[in-house]
N, C-alpha and C positions, 0 to 999 in steps of 0.2 A: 504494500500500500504506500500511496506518497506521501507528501507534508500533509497534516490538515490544516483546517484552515483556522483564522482568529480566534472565530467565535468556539469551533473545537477545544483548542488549548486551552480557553480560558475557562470553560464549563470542567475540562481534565484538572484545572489546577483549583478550582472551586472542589471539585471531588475527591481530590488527596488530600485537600487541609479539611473538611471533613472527618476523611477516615483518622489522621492526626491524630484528631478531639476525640474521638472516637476509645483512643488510647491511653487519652489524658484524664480525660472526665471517668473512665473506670478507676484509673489507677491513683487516682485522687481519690475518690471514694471509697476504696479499698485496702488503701495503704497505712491505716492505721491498726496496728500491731490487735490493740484491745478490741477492733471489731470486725478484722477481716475473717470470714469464716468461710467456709464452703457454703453455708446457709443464706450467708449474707451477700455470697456472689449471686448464687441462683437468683434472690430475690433481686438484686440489684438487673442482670439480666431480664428478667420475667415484668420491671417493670419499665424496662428500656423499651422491649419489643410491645409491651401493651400500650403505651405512649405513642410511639412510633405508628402503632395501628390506629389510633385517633385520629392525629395530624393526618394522613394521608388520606382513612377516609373520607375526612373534610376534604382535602385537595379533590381526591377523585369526584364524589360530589357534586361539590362547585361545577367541576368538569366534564358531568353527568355521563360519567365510566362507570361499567357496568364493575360491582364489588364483590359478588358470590364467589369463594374460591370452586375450584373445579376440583375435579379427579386430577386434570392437567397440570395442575398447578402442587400436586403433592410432594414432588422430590422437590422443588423448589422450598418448600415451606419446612420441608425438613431438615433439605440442608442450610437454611437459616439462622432453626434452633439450634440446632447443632454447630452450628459457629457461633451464638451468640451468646449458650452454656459456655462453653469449652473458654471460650475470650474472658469473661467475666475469671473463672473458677483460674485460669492459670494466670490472673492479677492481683491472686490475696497473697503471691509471692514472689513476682518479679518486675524488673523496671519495665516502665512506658520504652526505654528505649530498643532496650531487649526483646521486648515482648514484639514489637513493629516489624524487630529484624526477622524473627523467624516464622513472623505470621507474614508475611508479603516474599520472603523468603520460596514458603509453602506453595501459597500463590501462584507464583510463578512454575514452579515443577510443576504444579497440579495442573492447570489452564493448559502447559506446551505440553505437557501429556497426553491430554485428553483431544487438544487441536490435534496431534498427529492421529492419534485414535482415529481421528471424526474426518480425515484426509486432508486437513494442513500440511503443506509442506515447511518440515523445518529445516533452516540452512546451518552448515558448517558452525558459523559465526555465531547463530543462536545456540547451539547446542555447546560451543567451548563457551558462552557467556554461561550458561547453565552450570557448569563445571567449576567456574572460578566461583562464582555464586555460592554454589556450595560448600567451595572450599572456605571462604570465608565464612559461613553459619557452621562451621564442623568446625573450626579457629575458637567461634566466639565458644561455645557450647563445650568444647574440650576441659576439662574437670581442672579447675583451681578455685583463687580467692574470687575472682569477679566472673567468673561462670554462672548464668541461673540455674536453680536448682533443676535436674533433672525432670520431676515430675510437672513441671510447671513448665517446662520446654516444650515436653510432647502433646500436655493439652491445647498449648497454642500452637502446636505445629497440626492438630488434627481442626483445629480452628480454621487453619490457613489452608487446609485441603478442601472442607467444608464452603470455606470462601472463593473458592475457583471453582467447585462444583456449582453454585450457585452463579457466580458469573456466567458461567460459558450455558448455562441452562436456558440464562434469562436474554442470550444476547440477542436473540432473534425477535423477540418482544413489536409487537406492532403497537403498542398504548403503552409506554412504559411505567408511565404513572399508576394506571388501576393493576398493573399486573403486581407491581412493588406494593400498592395496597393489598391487593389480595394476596400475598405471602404474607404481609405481618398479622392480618386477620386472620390470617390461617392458623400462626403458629399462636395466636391470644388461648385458645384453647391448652395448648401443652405448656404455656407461660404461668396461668393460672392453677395449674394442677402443682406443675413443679414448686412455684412458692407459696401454697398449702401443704406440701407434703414436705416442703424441706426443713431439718431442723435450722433455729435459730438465725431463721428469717428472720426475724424480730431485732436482728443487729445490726440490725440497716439502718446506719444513723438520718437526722434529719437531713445531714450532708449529704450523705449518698442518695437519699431519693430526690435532693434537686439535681446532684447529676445525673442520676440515672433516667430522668425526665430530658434533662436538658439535650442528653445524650440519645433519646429515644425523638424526642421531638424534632430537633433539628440536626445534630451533625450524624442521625441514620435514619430517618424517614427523608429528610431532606436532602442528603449526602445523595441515599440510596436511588433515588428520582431521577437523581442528573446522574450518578453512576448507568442506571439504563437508561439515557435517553443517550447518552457519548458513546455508549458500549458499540453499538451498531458503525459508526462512523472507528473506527479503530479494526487493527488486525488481530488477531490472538496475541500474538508473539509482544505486538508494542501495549498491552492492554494489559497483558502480565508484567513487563519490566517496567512499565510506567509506575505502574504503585508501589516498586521496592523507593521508591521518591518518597515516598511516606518516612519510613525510619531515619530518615534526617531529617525532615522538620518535627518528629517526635522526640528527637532527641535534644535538639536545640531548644525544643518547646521546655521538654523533661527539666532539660540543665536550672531554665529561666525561670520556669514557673512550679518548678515541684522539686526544686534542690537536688536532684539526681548527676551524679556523680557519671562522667565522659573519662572512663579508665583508658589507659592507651590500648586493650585489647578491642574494646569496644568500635575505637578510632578504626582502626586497621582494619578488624573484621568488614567494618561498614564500608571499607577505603574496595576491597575486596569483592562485595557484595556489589555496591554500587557501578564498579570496571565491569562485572557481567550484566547488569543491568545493561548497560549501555552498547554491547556485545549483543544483545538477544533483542535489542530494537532495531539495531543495524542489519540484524541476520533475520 
């Protein structure tokens, strides 16, 4: 595919600062010792995505888009929740900045996977960007002092596969709006189960539920909107390496607004990660 155009780039770069916040407003809400729990993620999750399911059906609405989900719309809705548990539950233990890398990281493997699956051709170029990519998140992730904790890796790495699932699902989308509606209403059903049945929901401070709103209302019903309305105007290949762009403004964000710590492994890995990104757009 070729350059796009203005108005493309600037709805792409509306939709990575987004996903950002995305990161930031969990791991803010989360990040304190005395209430982050696995209960507290769920519910923190369950009321992002019911939030999210508000704002949109207002949008669609207004829009007068049809909002019934379908049978069609099932793996969409699942692979939703299942990024939107997984995201929450592996930020009661690790950085916003960490957490970006290896969830867009994921992303990317998952999308150019699925693109050759589905009969994209991928080139040389993207497949050694693929390579260096990971050599950097296998750097970051390698066991020492500023390594995140294993178990909090793989749920945002199964986050990050979850999230390419659902991309490359939704890309063909003819109304992007009510289809993005009807996956968060879809998943309002397994939101509301999950934070009744989860213990110690209840420690979801008053803090958390305004990010977890803030976080559902706009930077992922709103993010999510202009995510599928750009999705179609993009290739696989740049659609996946364009979002590893996230983990740097999550980190700078990290650094500025939630005191997190830019170790030199972090720098490098990202230095690494970023060289294949830019490898798998070209190719």
């Amino acid at each position: 595919m070729g350059r796009i155009d203005v108005k493309t780039s600037g709805l792409l770069l509306l939709t990575l600062i987004a996903f950002a916040g995305n990161s930031l407003l969990t791991r803010a809400a989360l990040s304190d010792p005395a209430h982050a729990t696995s209960g507290s993620a769920i519910a923190f999750a369950a009321v992002r995505l019911m939030s999210g399911a508000v704002v949109l059906a207002g949008l669609a609405t207004w829009r007068h888009q049809p909002l019934r989900p379908s049978r069609s719309d099932l793996p969409t809705i699942f692979a939703l929740f299942a990024y939107a548990a997984a995201f929450s539950l592996a930020y009661v233990s690790m950085s916003a900045a960490s957490g970006a890398l290896i969830l867009f990281a994921m992303v990317q493997v998952t999308m150019l996977a699925l693109g050759y699956l589905r009969g994209h051709r991928i080139g040389g170029w993207a497949i050694l960007g693929v390579v260096i990519a990971l050599s950097g998140l296998a750097w970051l992730l390698f066991p020492g002092l500023t390594a995140p904790p294993l178990g909090a890796a793989l749920l945002m790495a199964l986050a990050g596969a979850a999230w390419g699932v659902y991309s490359l699902l939704g890309r063909g989308a003819s109304a992007p709006l009510a289809r993005t509606a009807r996956n968060f209403i879809g998943t309002a059903p397994l939101a509301l189960i999950a934070f009744f049945l989860s213990p110690m929901a209840s420690a979801l401070t008053g803090f958390g539920w305004l990010m977890a709103l803030t976080s559902g209302a706009v930077t992922s019903a709103l993010g999510y909107a202009l995510w599928y309305a750009v999705l179609p105007r993009l290739s696989p290949s740049l659609a996946a390496s364009a979002q590893l762009s996230v983990p740097v403004i999550t980190a700078f964000a990290g650094a500025l607004l939630l005191g997190e710590p830019m170790g030199m492994r972090l720098v490098m890995a990202s230095g690494l990660i970023l060289g294949g990104v830019w490898l798998s757009a070209r190719g």
